[in-house]
PQR file with spaces between the fields and no chain letter, atoms N, CA, C, O and H, PARSE charges and radii, in Angstrom:
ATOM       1  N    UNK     1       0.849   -1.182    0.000 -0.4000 1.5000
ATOM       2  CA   UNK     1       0.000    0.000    0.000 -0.0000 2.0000
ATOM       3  C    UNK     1       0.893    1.242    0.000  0.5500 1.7000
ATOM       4  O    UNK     1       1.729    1.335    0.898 -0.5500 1.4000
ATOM       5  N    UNK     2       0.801    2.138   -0.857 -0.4000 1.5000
ATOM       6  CA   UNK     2       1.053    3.037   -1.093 -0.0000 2.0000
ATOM       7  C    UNK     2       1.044    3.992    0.177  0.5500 1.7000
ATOM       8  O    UNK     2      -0.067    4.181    0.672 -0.5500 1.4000
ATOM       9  H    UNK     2       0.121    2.062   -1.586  0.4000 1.0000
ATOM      10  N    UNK     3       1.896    4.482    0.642 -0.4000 1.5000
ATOM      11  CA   UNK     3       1.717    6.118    1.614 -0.0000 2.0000
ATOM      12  C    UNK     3       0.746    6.821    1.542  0.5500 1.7000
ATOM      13  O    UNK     3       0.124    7.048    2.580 -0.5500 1.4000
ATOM      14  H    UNK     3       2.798    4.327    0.240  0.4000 1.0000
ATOM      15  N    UNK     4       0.264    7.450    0.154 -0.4000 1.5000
ATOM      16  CA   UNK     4      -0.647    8.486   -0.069 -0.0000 2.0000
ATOM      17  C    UNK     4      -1.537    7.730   -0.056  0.5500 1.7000
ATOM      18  O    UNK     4      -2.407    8.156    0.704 -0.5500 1.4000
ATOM      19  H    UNK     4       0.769    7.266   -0.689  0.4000 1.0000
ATOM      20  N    UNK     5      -1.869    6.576   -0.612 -0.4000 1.5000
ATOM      21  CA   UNK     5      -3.508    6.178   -0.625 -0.0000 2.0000
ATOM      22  C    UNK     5      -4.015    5.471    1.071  0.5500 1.7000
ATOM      23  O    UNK     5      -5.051    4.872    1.360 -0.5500 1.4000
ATOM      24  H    UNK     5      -1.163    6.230   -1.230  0.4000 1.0000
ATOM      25  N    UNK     6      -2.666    5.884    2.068 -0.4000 1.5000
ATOM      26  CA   UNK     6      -3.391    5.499    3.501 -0.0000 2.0000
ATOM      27  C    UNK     6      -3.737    6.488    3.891  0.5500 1.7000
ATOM      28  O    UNK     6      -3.082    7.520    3.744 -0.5500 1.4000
ATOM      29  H    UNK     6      -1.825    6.371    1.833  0.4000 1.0000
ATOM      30  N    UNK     7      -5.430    6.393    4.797 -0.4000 1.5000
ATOM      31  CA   UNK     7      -5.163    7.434    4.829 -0.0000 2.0000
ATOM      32  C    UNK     7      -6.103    6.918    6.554  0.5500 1.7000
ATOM      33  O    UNK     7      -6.987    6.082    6.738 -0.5500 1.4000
ATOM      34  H    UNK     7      -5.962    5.554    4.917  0.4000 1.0000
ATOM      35  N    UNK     8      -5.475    7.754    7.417 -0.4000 1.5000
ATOM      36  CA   UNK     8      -5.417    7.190    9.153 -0.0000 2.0000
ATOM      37  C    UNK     8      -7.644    7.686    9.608  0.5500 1.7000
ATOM      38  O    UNK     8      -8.427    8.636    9.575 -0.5500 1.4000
ATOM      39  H    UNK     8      -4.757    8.434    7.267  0.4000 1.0000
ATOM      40  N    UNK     9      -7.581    6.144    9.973 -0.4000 1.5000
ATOM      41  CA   UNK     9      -9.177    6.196   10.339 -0.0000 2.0000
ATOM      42  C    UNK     9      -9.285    6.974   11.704  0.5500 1.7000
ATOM      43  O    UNK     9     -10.091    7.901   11.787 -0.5500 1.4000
ATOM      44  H    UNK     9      -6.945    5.372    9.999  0.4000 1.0000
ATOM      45  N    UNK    10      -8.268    6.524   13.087 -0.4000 1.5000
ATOM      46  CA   UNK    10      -8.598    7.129   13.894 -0.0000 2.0000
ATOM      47  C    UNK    10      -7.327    7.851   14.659  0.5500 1.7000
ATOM      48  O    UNK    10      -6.148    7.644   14.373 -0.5500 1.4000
ATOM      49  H    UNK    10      -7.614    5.771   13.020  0.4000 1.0000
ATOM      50  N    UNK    11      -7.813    8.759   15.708 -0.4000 1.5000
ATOM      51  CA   UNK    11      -7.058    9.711   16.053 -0.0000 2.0000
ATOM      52  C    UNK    11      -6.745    9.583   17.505  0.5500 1.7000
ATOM      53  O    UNK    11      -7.744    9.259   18.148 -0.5500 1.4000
ATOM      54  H    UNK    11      -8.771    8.927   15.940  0.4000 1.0000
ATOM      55  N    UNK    12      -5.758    9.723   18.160 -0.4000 1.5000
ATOM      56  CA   UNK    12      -5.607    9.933   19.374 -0.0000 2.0000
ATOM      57  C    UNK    12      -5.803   11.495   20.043  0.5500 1.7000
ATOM      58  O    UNK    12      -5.813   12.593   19.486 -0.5500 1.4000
ATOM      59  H    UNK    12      -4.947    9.985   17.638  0.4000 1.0000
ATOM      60  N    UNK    13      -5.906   11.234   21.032 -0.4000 1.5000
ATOM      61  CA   UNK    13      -6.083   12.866   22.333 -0.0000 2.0000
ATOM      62  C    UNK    13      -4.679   13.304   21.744  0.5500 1.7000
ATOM      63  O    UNK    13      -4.782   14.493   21.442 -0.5500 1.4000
ATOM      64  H    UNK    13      -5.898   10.343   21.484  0.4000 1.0000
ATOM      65  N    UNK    14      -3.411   12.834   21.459 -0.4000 1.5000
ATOM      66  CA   UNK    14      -2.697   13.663   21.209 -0.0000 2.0000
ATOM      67  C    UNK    14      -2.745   14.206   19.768  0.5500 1.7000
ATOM      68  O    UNK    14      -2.456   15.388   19.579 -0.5500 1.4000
ATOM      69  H    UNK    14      -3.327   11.868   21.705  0.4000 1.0000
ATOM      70  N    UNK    15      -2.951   13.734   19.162 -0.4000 1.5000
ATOM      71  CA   UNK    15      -2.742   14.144   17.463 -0.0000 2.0000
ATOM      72  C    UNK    15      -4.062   15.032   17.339  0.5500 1.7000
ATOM      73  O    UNK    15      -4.021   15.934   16.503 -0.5500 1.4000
ATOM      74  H    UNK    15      -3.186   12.774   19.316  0.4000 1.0000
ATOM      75  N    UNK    16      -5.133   14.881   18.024 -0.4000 1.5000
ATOM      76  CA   UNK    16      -6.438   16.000   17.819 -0.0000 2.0000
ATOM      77  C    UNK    16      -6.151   17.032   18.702  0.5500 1.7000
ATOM      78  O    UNK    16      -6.708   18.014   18.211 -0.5500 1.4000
ATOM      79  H    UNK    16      -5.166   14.148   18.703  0.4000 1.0000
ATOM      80  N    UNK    17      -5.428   17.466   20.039 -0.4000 1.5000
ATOM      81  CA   UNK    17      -4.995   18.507   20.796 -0.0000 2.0000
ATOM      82  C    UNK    17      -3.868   19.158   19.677  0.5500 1.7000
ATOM      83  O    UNK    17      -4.128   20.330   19.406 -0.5500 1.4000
ATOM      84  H    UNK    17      -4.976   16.668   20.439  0.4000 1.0000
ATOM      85  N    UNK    18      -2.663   18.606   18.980 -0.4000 1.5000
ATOM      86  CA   UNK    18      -1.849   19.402   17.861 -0.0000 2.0000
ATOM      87  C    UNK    18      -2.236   19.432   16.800  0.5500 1.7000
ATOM      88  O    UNK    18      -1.468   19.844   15.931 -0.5500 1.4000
ATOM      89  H    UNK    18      -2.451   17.653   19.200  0.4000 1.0000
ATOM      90  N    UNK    19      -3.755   18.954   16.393 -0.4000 1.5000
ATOM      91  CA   UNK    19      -4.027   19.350   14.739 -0.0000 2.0000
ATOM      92  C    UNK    19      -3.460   18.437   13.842  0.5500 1.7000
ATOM      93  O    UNK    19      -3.115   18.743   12.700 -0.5500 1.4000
ATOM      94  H    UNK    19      -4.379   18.620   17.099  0.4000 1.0000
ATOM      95  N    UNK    20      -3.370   17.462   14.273 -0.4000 1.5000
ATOM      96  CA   UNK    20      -2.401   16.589   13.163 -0.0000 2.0000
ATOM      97  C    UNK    20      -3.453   16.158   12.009  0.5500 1.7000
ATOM      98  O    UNK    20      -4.617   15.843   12.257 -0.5500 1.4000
ATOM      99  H    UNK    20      -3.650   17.214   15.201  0.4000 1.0000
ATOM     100  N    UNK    21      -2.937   16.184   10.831 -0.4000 1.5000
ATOM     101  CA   UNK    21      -3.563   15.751    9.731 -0.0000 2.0000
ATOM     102  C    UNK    21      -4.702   16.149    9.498  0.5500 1.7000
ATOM     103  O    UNK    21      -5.661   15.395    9.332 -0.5500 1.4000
ATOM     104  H    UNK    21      -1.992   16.440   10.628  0.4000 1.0000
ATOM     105  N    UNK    22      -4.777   18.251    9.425 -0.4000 1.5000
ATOM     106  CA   UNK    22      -5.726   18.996    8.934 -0.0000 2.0000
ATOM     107  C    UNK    22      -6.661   18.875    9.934  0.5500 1.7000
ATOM     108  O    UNK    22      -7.811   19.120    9.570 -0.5500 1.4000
ATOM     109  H    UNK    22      -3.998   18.864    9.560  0.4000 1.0000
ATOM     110  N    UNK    23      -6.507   18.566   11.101 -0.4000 1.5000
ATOM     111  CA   UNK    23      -7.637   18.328   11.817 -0.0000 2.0000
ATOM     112  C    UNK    23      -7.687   19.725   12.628  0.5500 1.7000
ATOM     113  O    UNK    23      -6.533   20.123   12.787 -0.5500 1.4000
ATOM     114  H    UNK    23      -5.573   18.366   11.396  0.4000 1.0000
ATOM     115  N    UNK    24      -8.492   20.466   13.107 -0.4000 1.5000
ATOM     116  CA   UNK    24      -8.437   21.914   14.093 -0.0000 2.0000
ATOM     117  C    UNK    24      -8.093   21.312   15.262  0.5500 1.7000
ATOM     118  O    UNK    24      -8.493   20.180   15.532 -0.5500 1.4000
ATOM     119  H    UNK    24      -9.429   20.143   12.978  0.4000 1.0000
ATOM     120  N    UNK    25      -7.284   22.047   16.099 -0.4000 1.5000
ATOM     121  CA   UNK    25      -6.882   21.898   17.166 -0.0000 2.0000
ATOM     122  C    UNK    25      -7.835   21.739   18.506  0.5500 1.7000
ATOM     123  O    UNK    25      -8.496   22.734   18.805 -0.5500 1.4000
ATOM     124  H    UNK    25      -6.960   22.967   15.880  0.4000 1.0000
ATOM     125  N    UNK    26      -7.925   20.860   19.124 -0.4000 1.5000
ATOM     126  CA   UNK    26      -9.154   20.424   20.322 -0.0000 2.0000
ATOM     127  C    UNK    26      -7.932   20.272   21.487  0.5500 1.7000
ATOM     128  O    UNK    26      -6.967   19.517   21.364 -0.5500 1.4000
ATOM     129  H    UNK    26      -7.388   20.053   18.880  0.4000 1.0000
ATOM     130  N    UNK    27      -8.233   21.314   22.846 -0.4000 1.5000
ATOM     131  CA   UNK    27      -7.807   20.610   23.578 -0.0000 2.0000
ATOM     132  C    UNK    27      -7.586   19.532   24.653  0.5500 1.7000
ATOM     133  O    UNK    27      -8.625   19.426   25.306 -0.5500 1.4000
ATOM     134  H    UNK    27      -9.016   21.928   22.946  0.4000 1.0000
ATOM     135  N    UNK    28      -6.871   18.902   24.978 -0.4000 1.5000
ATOM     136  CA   UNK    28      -7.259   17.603   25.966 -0.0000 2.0000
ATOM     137  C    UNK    28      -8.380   18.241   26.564  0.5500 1.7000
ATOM     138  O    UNK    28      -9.524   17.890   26.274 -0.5500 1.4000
ATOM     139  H    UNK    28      -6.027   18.988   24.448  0.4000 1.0000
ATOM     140  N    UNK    29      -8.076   19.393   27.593 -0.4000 1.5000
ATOM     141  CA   UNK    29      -9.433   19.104   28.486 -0.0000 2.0000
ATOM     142  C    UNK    29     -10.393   19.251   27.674  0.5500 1.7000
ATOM     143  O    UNK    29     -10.981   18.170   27.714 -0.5500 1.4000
ATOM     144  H    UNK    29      -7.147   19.678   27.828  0.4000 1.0000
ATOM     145  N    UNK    30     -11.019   20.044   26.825 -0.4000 1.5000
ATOM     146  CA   UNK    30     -12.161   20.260   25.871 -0.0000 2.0000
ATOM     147  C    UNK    30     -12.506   18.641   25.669  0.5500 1.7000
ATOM     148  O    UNK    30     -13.665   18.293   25.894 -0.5500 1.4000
ATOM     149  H    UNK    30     -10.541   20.922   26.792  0.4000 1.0000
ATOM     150  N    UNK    31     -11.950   18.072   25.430 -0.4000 1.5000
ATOM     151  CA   UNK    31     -11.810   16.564   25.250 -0.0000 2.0000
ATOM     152  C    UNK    31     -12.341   15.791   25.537  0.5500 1.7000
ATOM     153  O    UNK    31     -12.996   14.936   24.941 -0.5500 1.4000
ATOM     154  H    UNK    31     -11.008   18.354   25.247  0.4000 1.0000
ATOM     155  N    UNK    32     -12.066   16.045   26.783 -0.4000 1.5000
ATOM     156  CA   UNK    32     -12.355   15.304   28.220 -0.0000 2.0000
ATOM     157  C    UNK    32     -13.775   15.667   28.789  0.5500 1.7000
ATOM     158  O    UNK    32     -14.477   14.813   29.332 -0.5500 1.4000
ATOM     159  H    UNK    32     -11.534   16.740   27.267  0.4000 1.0000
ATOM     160  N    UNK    33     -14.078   16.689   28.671 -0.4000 1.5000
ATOM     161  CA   UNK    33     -15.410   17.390   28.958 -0.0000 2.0000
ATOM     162  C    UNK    33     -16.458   17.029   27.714  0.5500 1.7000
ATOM     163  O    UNK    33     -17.654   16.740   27.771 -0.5500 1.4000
ATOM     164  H    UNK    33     -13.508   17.382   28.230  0.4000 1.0000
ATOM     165  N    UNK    34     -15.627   17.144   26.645 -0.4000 1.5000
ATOM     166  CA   UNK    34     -16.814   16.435   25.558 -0.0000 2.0000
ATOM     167  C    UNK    34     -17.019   15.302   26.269  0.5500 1.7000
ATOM     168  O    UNK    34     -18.133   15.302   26.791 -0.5500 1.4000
ATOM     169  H    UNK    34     -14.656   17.379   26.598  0.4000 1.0000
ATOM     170  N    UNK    35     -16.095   13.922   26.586 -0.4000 1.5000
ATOM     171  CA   UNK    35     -16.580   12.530   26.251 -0.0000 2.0000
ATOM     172  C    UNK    35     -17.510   12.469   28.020  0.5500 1.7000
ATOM     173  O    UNK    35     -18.359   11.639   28.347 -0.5500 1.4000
ATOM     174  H    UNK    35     -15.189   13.922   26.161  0.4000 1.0000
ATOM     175  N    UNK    36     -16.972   13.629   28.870 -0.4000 1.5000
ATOM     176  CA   UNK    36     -17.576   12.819   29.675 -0.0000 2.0000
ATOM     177  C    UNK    36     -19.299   13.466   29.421  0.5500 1.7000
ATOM     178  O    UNK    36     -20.369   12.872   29.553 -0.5500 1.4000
ATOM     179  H    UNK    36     -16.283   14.304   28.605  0.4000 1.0000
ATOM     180  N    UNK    37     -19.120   14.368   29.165 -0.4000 1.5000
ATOM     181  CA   UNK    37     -20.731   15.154   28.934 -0.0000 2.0000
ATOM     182  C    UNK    37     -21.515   14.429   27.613  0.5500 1.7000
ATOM     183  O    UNK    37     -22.620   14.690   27.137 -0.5500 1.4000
ATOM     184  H    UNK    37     -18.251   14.850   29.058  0.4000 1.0000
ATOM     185  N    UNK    38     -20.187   13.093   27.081 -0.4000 1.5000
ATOM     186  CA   UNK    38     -21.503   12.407   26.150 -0.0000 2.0000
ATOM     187  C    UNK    38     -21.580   13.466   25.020  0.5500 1.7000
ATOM     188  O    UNK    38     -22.746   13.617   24.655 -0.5500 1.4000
ATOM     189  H    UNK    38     -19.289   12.881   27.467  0.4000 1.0000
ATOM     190  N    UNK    39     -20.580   14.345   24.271 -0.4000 1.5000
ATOM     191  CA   UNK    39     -20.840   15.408   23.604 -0.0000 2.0000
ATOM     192  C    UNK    39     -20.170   15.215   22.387  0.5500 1.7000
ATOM     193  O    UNK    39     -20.322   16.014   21.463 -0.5500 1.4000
ATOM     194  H    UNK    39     -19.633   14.222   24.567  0.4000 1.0000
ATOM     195  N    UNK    40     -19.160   13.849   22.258 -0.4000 1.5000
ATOM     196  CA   UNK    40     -18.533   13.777   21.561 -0.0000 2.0000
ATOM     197  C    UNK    40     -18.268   12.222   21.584  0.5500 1.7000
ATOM     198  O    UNK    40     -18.262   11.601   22.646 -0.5500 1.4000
ATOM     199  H    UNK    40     -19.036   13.199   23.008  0.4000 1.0000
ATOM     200  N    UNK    41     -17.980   11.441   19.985 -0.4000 1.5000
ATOM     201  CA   UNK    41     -18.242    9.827   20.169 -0.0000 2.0000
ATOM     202  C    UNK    41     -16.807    9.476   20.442  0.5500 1.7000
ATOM     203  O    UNK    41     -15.945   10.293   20.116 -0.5500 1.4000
ATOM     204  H    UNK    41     -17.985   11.946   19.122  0.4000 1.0000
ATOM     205  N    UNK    42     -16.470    8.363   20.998 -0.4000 1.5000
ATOM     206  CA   UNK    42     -15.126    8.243   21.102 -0.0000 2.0000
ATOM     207  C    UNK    42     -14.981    6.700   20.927  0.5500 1.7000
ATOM     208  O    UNK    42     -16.026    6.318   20.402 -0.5500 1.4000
ATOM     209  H    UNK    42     -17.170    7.699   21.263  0.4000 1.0000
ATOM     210  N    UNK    43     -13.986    5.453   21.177 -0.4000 1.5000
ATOM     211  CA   UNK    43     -13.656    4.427   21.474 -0.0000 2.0000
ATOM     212  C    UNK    43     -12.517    4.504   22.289  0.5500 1.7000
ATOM     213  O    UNK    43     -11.452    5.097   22.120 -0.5500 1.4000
ATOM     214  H    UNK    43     -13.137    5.764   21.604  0.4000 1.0000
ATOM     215  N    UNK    44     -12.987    3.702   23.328 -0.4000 1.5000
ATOM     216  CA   UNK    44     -11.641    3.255   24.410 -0.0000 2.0000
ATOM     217  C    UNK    44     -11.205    2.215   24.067  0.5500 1.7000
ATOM     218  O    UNK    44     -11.904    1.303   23.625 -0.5500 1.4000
ATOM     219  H    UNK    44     -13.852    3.220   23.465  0.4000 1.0000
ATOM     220  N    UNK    45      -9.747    2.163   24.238 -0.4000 1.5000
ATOM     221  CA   UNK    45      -9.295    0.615   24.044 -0.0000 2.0000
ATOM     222  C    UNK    45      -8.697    0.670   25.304  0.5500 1.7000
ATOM     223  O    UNK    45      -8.152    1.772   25.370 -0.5500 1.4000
ATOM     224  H    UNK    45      -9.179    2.904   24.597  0.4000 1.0000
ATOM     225  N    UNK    46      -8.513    0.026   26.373 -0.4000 1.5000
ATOM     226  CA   UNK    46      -7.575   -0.345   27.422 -0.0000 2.0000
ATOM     227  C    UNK    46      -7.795    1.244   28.180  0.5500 1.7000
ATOM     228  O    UNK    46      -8.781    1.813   28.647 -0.5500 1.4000
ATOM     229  H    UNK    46      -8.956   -0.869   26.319  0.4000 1.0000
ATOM     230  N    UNK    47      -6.613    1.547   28.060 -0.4000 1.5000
ATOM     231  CA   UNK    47      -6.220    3.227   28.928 -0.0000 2.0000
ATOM     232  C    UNK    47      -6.484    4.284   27.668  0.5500 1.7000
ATOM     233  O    UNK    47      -6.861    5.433   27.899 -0.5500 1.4000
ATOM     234  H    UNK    47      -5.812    1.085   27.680  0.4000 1.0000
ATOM     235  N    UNK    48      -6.226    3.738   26.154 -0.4000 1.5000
ATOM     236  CA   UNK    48      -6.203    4.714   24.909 -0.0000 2.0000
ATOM     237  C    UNK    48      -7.451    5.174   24.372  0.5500 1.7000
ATOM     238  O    UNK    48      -8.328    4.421   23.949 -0.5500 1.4000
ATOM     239  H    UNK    48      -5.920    2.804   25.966  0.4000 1.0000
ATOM     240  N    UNK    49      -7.504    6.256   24.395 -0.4000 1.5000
ATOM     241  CA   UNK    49      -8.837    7.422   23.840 -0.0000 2.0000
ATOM     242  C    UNK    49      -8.975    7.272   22.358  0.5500 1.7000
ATOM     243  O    UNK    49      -7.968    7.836   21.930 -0.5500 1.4000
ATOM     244  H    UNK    49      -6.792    6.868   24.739  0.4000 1.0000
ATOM     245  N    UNK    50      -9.766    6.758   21.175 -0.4000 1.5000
ATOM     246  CA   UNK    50      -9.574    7.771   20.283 -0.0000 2.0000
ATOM     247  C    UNK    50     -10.672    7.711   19.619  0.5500 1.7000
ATOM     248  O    UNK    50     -11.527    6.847   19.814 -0.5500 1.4000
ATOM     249  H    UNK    50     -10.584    6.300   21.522  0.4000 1.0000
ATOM     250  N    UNK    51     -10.794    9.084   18.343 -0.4000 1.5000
ATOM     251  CA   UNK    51     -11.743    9.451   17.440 -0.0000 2.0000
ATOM     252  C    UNK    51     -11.645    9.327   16.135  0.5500 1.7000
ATOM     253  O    UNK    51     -10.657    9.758   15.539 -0.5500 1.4000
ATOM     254  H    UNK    51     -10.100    9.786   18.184  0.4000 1.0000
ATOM     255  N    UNK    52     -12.808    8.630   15.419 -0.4000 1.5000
ATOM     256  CA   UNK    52     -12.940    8.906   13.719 -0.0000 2.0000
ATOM     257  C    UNK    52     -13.100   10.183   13.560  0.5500 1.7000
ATOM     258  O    UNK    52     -13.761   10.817   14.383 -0.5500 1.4000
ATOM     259  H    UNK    52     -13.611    8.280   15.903  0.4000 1.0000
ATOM     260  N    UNK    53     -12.478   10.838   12.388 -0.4000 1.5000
ATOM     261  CA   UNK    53     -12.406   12.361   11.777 -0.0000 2.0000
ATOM     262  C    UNK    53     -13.448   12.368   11.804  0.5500 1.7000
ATOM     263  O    UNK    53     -13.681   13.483   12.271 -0.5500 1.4000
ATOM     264  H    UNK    53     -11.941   10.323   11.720  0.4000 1.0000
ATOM     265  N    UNK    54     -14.757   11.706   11.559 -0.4000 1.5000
ATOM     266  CA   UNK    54     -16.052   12.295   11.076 -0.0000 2.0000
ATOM     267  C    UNK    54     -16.975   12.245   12.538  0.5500 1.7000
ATOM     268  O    UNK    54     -18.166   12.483   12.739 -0.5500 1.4000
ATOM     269  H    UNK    54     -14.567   10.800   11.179  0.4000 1.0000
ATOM     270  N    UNK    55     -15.901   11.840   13.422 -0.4000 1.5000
ATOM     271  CA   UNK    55     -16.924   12.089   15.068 -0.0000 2.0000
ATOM     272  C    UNK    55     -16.329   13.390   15.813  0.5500 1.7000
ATOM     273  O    UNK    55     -16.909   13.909   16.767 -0.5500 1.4000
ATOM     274  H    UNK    55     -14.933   11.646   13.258  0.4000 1.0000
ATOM     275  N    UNK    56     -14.980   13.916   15.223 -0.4000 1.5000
ATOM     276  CA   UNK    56     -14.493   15.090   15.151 -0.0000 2.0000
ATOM     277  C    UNK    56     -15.200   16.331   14.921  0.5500 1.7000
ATOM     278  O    UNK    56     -15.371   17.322   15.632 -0.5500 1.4000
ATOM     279  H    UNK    56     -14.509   13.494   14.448  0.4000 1.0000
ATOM     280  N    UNK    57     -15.703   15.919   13.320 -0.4000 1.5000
ATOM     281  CA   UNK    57     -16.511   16.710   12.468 -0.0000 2.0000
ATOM     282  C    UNK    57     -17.996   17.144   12.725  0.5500 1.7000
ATOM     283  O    UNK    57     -18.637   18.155   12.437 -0.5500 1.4000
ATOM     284  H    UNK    57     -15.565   15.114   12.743  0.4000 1.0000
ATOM     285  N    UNK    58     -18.289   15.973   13.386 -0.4000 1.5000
ATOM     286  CA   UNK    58     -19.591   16.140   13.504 -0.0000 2.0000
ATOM     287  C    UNK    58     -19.858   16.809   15.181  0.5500 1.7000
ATOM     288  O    UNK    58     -20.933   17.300   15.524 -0.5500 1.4000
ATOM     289  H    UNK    58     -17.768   15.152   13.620  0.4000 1.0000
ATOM     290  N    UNK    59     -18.888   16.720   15.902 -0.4000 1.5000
ATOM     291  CA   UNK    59     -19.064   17.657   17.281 -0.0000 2.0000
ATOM     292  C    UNK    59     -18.876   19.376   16.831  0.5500 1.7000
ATOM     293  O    UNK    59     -19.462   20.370   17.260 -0.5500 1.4000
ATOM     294  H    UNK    59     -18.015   16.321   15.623  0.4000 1.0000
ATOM     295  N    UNK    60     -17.812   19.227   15.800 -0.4000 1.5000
ATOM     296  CA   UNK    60     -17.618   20.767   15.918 -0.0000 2.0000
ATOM     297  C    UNK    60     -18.498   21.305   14.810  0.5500 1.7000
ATOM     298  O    UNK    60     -18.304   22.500   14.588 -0.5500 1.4000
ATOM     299  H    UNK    60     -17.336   18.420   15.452  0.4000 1.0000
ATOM     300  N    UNK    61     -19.714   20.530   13.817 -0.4000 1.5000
ATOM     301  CA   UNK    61     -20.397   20.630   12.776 -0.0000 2.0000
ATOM     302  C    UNK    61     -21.785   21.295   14.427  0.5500 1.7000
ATOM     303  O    UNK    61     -22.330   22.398   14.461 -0.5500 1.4000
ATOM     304  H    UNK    61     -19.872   19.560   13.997  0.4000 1.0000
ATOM     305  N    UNK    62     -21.907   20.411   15.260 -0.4000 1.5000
ATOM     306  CA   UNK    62     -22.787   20.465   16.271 -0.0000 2.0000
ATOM     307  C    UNK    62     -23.081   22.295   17.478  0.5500 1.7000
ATOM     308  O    UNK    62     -23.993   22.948   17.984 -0.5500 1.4000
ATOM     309  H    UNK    62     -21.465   19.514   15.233  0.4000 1.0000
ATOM     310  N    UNK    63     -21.736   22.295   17.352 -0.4000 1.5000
ATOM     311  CA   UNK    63     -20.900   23.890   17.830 -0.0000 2.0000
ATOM     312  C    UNK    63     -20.697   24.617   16.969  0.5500 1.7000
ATOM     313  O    UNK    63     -19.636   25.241   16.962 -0.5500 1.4000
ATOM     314  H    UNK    63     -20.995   21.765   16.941  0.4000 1.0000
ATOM     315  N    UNK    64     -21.605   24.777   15.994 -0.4000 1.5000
ATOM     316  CA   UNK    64     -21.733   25.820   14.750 -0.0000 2.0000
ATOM     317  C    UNK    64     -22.125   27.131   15.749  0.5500 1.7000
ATOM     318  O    UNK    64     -22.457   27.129   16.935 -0.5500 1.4000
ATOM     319  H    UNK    64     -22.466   24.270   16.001  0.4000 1.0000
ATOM     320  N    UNK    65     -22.003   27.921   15.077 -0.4000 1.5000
ATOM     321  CA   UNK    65     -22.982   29.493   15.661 -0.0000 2.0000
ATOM     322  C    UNK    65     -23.085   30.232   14.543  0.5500 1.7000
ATOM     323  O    UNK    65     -22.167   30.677   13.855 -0.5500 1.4000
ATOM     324  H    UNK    65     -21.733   27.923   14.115  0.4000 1.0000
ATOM     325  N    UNK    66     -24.686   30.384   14.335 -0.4000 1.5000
ATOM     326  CA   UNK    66     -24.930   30.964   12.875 -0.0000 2.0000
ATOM     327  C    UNK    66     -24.588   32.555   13.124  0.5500 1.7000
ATOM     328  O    UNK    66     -24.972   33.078   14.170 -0.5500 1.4000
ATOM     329  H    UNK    66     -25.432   30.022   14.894  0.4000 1.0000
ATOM     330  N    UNK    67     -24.118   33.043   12.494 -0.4000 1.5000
ATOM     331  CA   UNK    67     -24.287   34.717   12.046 -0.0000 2.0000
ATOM     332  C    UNK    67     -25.699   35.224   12.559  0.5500 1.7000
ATOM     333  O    UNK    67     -26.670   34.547   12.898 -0.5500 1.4000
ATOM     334  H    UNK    67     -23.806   32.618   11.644  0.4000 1.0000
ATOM     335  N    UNK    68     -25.558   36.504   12.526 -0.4000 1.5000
ATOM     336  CA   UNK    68     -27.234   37.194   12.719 -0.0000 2.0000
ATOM     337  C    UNK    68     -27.529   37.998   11.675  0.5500 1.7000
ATOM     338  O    UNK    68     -28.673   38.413   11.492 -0.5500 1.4000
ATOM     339  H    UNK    68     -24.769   37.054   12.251  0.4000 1.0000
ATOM     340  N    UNK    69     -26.469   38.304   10.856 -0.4000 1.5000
ATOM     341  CA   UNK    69     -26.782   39.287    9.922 -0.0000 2.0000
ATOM     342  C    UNK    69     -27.142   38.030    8.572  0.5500 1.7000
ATOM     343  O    UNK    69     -27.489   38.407    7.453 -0.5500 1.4000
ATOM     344  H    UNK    69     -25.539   37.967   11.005  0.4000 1.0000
């Protein structure tokens, strides 16, 4: 498999707190307050946190704020 045609399903607390791979920057605690408030989807494995881009997308799609004008 080619480099470019991989392309990474899920994300750790660290790589979504530095933005890695076009993603906006979230920080741990923001994080942490999403999963425990149920605000954001996650999978645990063992002790490890992580997120699909599109459960990323869809929290901060959720935290829109429309304009007024």
């Amino acid at each position: 498999m080619k480099t470019e045609e991989y392309q990474k399903e899920y994300f750790t607390n660290d790589e979504v707190a530095s933005g890695i791979a076009g993603l906006i920057k979230i920080s741990k605690n923001t994080l942490r307050n999403a999963r425990w408030k149920r605000q954001i989807r996650f999978t645990k494995v063992g002790n490890m946190v992580v997120y699909k881009r599109e459960w990323i997308q869809a929290y901060l799609d959720r935290n829109e704020v429309a304009t007024i004008a």
